[in-house]
N, C-alpha and C positions, 0 to 999 in steps of 0.2 A: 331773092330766094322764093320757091313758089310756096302756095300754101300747101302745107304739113296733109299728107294723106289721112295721119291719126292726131286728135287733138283732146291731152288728156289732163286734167287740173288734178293737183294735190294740194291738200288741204294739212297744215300741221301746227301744232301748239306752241312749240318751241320759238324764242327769241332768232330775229332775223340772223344773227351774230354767233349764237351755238354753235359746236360743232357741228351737229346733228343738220342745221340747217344751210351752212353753207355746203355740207357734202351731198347734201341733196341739189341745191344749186349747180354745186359741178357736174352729178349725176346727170342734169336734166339738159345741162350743156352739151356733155358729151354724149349722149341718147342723140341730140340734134345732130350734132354734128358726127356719127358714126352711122348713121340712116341718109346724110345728105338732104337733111332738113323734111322726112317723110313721118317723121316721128313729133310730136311736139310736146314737152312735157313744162306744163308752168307749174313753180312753184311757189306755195303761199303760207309764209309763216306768219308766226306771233296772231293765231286767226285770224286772218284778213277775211275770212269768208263766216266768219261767226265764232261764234264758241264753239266747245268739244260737241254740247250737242245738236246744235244745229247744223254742223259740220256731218256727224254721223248720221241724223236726218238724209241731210242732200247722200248721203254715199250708199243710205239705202234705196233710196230714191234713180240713182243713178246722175243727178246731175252734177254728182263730183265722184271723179273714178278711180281716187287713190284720199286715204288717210291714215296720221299720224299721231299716233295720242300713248298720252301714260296708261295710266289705272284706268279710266273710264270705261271701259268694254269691260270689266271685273262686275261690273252690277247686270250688263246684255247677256252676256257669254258666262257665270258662273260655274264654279268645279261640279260636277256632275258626284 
């Protein structure tokens, strides 16, 4: 397969095993394989790339370009 035109990490809290995280698994399967491998989406639970907030760190940052979290963004983003 060649390399993926788009190459995009997610980042998420949830157990490898979750629902939450196997569906995203599938999603990231099926993303690949409905692009013809142009799309590339890995996915990284139980923080493999850090905690919640060094996770949101890199995503501000842009070195990770999708994340997953509970509450956490309730203290960034609060009710107006």
């Amino acid at each position: 397969m060649p390399d993926p035109r788009f190459h995009y990490r997610l980042g998420a809290n949830q157990p490898a095993h979750s629902p939450t995280a196997r569906c995203l698994a599938e999603m990231a399967e099926a993303i690949g394989r409905e692009t013809d491998g142009a799309f590339r989406l890995e996915v990284f639970p139980e923080s493999r790339l850090g905690p919640d907030p060094q996770m949101f760190a890199d995503l501000r940052t842009g070195t990770l370009q999708f994340y997953l979290s509970g509450a956490l963004l309730g203290g960034v983003a609060p009710d107006k």
